[in-house]
N, C-alpha and C positions, 0 to 999 in steps of 0.2 A: 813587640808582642803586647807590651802595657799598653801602648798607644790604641790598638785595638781593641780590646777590651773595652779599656776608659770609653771607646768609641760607640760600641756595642751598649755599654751602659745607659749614653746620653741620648741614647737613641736615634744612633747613625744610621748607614746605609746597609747593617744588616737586619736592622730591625724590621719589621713588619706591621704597618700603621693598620687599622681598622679598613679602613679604604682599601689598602692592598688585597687583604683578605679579602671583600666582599667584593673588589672586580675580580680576584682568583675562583673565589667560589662564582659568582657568575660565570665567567667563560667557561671555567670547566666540568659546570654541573648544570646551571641553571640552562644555560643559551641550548648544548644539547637536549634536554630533556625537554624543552618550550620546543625545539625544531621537533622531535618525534613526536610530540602530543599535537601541534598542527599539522604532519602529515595524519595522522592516526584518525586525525579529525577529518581533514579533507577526504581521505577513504572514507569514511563512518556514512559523511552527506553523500558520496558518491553510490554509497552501496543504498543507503536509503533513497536515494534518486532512482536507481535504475527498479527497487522492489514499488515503490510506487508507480511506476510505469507500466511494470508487468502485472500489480492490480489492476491498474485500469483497463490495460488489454484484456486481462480476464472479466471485468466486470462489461465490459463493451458485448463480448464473445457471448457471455451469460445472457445478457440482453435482446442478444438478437437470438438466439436458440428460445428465450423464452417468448419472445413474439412471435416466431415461425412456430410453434407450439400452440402460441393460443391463438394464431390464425386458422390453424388447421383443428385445432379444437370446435373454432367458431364455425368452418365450414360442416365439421361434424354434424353439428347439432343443429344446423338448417337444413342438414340431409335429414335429420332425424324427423324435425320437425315438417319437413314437407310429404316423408312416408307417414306421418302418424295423421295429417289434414287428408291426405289423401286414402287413407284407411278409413277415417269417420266419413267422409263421404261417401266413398262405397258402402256403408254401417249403413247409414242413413238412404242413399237411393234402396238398397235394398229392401229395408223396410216399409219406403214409401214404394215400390213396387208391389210389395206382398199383402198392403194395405191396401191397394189399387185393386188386384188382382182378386184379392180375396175379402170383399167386402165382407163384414158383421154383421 
């Protein structure tokens, strides 16, 4: 029992060197918690991969609804435009009729 002791004292095989400790605390804290924090990670990019995607699908989607929008905007406004050319000409032959017709 003295032998062990004495043994313990001088820093035998039950002691526990610096080293020991910090490959103990490594394996049993560090290595796990580095594994969860790079899964945690790889989810993180995987989730931010697929939400930039589904931007872009949305911003795609956007794009083309707002061109088919101001295509037909544009048709619009050359209908408009050809009733209202078409209205001052009728304006105008009218008048140049009533002036024809009905000289001063």
């Amino acid at each position: 029992m003295k032998e062990k002791f004495k043994e313990q004292m001088r820093g035998g095989p039950m002691t526990k060197t610096l080293g020991d400790i910090t490959s103990e605390l490594t394996e049993r804290i560090l290595a796990p918690a580095k594994a969860e924090s790079e899964r945690l990670l790889q989810e993180a990019k995987e989730e931010a991969r697929k939400i930039v995607v589904d931007a872009e699908r949305e911003a795609l989607r956007m794009r083309e609804n707002a061109k088919k929008e101001a295509e037909a905007a544009m048709k619009q406004m050359e209908s408009d435009m050809n009733t209202a050319a078409r209205n001052f000409i009728l304006m105008v032959q009218e008048k140049l009729e009533q002036t024809i017709v009905q000289p001063t």
